[in-house]
N, CA and C atoms as a LAMMPS dump frame, in Angstrom:
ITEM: TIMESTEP
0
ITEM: NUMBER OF ATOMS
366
ITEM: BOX BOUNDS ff ff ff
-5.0000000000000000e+02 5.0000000000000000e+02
-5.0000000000000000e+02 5.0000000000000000e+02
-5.0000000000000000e+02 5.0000000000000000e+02
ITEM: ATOMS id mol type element x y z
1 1 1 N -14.78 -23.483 39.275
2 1 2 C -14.17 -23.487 37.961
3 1 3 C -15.014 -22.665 36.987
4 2 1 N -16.056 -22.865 37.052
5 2 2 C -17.647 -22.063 36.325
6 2 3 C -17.054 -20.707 36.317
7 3 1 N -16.918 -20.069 37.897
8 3 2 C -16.832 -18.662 37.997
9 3 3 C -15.433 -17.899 37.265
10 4 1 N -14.483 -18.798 37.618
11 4 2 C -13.032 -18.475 36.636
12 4 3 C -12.964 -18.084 35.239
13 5 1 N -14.238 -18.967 34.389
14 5 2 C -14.089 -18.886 33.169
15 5 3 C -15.349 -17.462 32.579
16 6 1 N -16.216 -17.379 33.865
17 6 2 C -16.531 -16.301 33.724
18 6 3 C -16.108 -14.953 33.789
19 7 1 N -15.159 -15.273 34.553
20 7 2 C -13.989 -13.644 35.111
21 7 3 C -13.213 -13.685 33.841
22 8 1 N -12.507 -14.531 33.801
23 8 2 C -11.588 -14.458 31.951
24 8 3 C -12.356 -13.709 31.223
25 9 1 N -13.229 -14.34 30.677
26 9 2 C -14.274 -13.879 29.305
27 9 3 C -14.4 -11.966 29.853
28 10 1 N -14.917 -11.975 31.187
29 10 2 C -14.966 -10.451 31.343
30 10 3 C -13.954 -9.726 30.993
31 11 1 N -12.576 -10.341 31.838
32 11 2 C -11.088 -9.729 31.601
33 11 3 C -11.074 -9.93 30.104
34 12 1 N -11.347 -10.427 29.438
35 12 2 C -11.071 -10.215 27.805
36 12 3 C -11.962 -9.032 27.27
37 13 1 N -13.123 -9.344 27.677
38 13 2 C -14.24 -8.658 26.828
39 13 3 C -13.792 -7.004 27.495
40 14 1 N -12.985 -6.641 28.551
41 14 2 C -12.465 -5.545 28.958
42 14 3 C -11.438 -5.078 28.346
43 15 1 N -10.885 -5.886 27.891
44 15 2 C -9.453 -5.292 27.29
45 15 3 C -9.775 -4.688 25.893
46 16 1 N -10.424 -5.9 25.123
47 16 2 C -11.028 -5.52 24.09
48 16 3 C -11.297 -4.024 23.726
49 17 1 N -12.615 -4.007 24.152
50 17 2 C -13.636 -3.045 24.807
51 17 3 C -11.708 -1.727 24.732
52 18 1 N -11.556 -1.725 25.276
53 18 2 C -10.552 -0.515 25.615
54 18 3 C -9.308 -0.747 24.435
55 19 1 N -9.492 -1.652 23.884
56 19 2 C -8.266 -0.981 22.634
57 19 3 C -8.966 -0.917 21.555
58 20 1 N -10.47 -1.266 21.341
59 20 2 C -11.266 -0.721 20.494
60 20 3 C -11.92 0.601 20.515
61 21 1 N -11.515 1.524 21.695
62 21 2 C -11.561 2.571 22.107
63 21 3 C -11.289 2.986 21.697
64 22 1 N -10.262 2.859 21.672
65 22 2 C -8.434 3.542 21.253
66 22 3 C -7.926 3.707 20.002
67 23 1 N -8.475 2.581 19.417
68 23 2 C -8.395 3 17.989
69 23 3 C -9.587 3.494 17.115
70 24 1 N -10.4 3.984 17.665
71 24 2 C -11.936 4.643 16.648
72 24 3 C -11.477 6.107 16.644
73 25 1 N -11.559 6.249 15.818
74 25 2 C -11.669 7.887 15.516
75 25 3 C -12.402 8.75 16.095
76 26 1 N -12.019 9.234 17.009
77 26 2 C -12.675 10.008 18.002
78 26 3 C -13.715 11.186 17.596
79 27 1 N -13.742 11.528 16.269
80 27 2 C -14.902 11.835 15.774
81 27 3 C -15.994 11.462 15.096
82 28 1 N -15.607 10.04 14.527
83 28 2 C -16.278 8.895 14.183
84 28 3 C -17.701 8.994 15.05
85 29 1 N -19.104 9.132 14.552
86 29 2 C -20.034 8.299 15.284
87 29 3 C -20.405 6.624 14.465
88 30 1 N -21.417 6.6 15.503
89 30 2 C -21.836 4.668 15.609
90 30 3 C -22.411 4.522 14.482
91 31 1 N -22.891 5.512 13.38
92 31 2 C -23.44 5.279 12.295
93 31 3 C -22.179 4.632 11.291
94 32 1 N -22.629 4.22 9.901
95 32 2 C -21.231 3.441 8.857
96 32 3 C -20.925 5.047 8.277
97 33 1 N -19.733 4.233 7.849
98 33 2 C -18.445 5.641 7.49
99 33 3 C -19.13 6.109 6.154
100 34 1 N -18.867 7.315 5.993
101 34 2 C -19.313 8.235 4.572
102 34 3 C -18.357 7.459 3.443
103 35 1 N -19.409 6.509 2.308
104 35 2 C -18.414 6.392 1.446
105 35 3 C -18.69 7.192 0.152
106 36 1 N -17.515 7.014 -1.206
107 36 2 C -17.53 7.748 -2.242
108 36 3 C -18.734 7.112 -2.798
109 37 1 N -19.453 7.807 -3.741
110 37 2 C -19.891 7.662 -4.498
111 37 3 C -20.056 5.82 -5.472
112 38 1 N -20.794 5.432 -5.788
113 38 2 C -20.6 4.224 -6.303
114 38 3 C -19.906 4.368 -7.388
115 39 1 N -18.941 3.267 -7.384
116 39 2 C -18.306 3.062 -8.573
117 39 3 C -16.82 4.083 -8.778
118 40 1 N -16.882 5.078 -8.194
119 40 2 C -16.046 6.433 -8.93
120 40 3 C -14.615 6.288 -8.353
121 41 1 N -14.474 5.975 -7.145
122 41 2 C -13.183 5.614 -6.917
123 41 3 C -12.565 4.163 -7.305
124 42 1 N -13.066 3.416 -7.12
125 42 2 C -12.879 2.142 -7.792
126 42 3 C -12.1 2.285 -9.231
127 43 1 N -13.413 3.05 -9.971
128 43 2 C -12.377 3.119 -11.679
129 43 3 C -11.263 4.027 -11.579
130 44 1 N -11.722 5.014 -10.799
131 44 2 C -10.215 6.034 -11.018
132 44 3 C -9.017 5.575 -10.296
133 45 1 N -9.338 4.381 -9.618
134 45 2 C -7.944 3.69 -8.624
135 45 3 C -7.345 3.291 -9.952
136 46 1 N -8.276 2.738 -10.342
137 46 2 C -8.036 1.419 -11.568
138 46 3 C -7.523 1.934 -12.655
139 47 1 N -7.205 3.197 -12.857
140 47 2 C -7.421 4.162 -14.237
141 47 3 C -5.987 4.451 -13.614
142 48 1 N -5.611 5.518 -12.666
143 48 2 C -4.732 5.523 -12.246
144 48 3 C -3.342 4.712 -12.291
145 49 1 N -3.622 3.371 -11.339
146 49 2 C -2.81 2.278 -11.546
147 49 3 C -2.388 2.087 -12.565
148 50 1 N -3.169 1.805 -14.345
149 50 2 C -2.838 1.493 -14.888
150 50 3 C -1.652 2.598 -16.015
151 51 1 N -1.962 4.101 -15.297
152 51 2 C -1.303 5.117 -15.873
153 51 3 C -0.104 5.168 -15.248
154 52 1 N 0.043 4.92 -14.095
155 52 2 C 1.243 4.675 -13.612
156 52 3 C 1.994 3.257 -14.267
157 53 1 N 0.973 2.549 -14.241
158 53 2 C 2.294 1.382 -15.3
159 53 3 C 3.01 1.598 -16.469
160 54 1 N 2.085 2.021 -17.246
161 54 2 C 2.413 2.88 -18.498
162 54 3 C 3.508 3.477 -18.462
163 55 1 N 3.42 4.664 -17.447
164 55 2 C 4.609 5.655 -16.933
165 55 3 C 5.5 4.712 -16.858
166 56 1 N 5.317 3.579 -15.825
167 56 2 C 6.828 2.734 -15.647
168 56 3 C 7.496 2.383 -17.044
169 57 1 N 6.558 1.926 -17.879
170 57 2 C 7.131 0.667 -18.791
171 57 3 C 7.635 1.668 -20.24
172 58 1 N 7.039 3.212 -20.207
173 58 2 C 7.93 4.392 -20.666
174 58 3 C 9.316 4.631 -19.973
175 59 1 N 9.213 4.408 -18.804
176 59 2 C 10.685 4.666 -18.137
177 59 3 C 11.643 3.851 -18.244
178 60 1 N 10.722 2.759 -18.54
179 60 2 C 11.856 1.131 -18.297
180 60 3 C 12.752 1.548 -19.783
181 61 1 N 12.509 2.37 -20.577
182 61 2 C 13.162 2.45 -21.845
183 61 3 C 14.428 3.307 -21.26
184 62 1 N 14.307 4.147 -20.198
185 62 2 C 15.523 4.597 -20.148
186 62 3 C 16.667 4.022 -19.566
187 63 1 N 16.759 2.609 -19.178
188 63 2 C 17.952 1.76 -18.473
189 63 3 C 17.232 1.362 -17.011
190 64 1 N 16.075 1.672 -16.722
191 64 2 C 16.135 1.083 -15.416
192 64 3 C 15.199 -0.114 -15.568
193 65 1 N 15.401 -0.619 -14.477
194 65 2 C 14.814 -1.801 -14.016
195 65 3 C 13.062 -1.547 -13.701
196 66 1 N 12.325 -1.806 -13.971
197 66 2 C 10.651 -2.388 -13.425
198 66 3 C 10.069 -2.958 -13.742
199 67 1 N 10.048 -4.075 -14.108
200 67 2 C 9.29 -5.262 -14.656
201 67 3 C 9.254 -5.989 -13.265
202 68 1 N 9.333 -5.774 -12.379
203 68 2 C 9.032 -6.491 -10.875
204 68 3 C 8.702 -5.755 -10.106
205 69 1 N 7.877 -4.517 -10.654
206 69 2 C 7.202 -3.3 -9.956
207 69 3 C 5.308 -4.052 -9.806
208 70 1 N 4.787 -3.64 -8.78
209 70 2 C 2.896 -3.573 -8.621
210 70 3 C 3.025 -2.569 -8.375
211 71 1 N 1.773 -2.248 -9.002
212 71 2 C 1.486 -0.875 -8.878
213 71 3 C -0.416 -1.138 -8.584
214 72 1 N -0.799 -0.409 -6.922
215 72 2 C -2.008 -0.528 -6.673
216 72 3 C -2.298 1.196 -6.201
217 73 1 N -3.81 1.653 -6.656
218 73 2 C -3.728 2.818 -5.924
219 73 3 C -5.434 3.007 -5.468
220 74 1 N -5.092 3.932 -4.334
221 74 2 C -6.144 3.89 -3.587
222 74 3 C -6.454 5.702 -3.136
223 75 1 N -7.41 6.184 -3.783
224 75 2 C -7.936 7.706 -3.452
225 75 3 C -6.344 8.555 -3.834
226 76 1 N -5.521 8.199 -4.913
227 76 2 C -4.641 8.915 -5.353
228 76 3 C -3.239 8.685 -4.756
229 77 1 N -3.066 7.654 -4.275
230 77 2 C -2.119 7.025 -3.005
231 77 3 C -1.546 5.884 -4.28
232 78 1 N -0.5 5.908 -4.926
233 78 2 C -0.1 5.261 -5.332
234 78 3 C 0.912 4.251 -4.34
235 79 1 N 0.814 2.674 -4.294
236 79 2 C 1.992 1.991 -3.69
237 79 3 C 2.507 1.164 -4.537
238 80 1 N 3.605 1.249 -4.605
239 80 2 C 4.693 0.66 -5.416
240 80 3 C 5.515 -0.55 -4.676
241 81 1 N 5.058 -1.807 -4.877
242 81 2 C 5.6 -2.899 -4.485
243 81 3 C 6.435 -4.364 -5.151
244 82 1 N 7.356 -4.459 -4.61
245 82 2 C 7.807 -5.41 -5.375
246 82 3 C 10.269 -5.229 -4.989
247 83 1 N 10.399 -6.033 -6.482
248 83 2 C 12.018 -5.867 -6.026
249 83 3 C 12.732 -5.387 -7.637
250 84 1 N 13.744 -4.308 -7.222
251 84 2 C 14.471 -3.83 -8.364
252 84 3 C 15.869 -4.476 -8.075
253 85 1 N 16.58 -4.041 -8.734
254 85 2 C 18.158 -4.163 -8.842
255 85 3 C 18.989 -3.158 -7.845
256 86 1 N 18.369 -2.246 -8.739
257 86 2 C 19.375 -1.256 -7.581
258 86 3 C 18.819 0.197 -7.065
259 87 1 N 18.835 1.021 -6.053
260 87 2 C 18.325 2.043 -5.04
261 87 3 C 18.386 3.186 -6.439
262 88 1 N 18.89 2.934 -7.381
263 88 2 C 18.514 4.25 -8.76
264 88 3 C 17.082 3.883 -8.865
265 89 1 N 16.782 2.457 -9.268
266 89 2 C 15.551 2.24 -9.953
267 89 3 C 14.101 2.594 -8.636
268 90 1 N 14.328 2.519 -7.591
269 90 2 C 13.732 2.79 -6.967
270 90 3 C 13.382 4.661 -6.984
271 91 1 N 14.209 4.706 -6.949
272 91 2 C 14.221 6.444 -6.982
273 91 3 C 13.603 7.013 -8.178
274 92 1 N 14.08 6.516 -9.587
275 92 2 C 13.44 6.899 -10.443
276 92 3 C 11.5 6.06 -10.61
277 93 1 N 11.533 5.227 -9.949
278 93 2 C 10.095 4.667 -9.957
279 93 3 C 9.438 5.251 -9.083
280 94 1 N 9.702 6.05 -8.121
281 94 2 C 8.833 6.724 -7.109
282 94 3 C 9.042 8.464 -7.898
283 95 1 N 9.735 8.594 -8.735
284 95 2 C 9.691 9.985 -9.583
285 95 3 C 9.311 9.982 -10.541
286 96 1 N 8.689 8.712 -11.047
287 96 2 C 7.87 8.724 -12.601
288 96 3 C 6.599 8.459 -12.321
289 97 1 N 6.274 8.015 -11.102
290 97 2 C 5.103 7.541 -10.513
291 97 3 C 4.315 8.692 -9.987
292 98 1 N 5.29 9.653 -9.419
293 98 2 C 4.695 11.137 -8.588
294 98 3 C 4.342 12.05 -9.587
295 99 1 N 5.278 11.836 -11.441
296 99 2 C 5.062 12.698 -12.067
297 99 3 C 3.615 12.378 -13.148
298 100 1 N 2.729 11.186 -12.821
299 100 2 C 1.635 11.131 -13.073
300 100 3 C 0.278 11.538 -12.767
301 101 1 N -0.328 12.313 -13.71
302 101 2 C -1.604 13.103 -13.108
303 101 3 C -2.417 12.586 -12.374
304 102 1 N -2.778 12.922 -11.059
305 102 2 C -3.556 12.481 -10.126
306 102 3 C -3.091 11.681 -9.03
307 103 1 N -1.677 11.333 -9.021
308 103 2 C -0.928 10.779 -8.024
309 103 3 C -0.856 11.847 -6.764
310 104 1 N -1.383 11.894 -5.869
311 104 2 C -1.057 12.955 -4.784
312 104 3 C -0.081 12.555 -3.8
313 105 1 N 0.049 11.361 -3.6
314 105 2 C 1.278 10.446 -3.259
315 105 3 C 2.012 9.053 -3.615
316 106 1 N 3.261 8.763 -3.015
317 106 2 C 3.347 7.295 -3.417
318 106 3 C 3.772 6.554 -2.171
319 107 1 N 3.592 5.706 -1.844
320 107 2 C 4.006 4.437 -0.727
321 107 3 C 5.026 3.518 -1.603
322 108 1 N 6.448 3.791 -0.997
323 108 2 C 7.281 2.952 -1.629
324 108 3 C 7.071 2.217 -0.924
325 109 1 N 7.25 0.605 -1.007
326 109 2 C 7.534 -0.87 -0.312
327 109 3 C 8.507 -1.355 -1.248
328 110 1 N 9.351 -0.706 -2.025
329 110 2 C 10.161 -1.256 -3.139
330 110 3 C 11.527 -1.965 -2.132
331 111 1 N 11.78 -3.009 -2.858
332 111 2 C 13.237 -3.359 -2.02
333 111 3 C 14.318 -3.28 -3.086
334 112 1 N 15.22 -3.258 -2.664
335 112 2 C 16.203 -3.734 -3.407
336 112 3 C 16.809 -5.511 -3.272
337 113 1 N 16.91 -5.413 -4.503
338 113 2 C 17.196 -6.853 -4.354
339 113 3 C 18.619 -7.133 -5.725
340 114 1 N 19.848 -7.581 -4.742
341 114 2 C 20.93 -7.472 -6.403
342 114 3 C 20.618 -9.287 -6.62
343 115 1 N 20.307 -9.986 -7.899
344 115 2 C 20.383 -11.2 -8.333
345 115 3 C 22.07 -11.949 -8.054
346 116 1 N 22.157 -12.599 -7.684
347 116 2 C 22.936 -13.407 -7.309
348 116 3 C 23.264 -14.467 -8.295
349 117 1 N 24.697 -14.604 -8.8
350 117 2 C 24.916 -15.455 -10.149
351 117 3 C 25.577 -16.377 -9.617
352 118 1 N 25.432 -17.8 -10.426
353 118 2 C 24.788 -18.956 -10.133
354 118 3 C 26.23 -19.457 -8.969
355 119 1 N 27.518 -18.866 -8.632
356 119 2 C 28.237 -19.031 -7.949
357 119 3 C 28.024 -18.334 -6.885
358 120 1 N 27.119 -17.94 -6.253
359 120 2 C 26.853 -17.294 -5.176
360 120 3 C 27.046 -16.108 -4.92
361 121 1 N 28.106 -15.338 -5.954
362 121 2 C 28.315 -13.928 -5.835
363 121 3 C 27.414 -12.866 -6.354
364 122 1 N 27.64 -11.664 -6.374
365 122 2 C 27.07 -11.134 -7.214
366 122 3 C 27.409 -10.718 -8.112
């Protein structure tokens, strides 16, 4: 029984071992990853994000929906999460979001979502 639970642990520690392979960056060495600078991406995520809200809550004046928009960004990667009304507001929130300086992209996760009145319809 001893030896069984020793063969498992190997068969695990093998599999492992090979999909941790598989996913390292094959130019990656064993040393830690090159990071930015202290502090500098952090505020400009943070600086960012909050210029993109801005942008939204300027847009929200033109009829659309975003007050159930997040807005997080990471090295200029804006993602936009959360639920609108309808596939316009989405469209225009991923085009007011792209038209902010320093956005180099956006990650929609936006859904649509229509509210449902209190008889079940919409």
């Amino acid at each position: 029984m001893q030896f069984s639970k020793v063969a498992q642990f190997a068969v695990i520690f093998s599999i492992c071992s090979q999909l941790y392979a598989q996913t390292r960056d094959p130019g990656q060495t064993s040393s830690s990853p090159i990071a930015s600078p202290i502090g500098t991406s952090n505020v400009d995520d943070t600086q960012l994000a909050k210029d993109v809200r801005v942008a939204l809550r300027r847009g929200k004046r033109s009829g659309y929906s975003f007050s159930n928009i997040r807005v997080r960004a990471k090295s200029g990667v804006v993602s936009l999460t959360g639920a609108v009304p309808a596939q316009t507001d989405v469209d225009a929130a991923i085009k007011v979001s792209q038209a902010v300086p320093g956005v180099t992209a956006v990650d929609n996760r936006l859904t649509v979502h229509v509210p449902m009145n209190r008889f079940g319809g919409q």
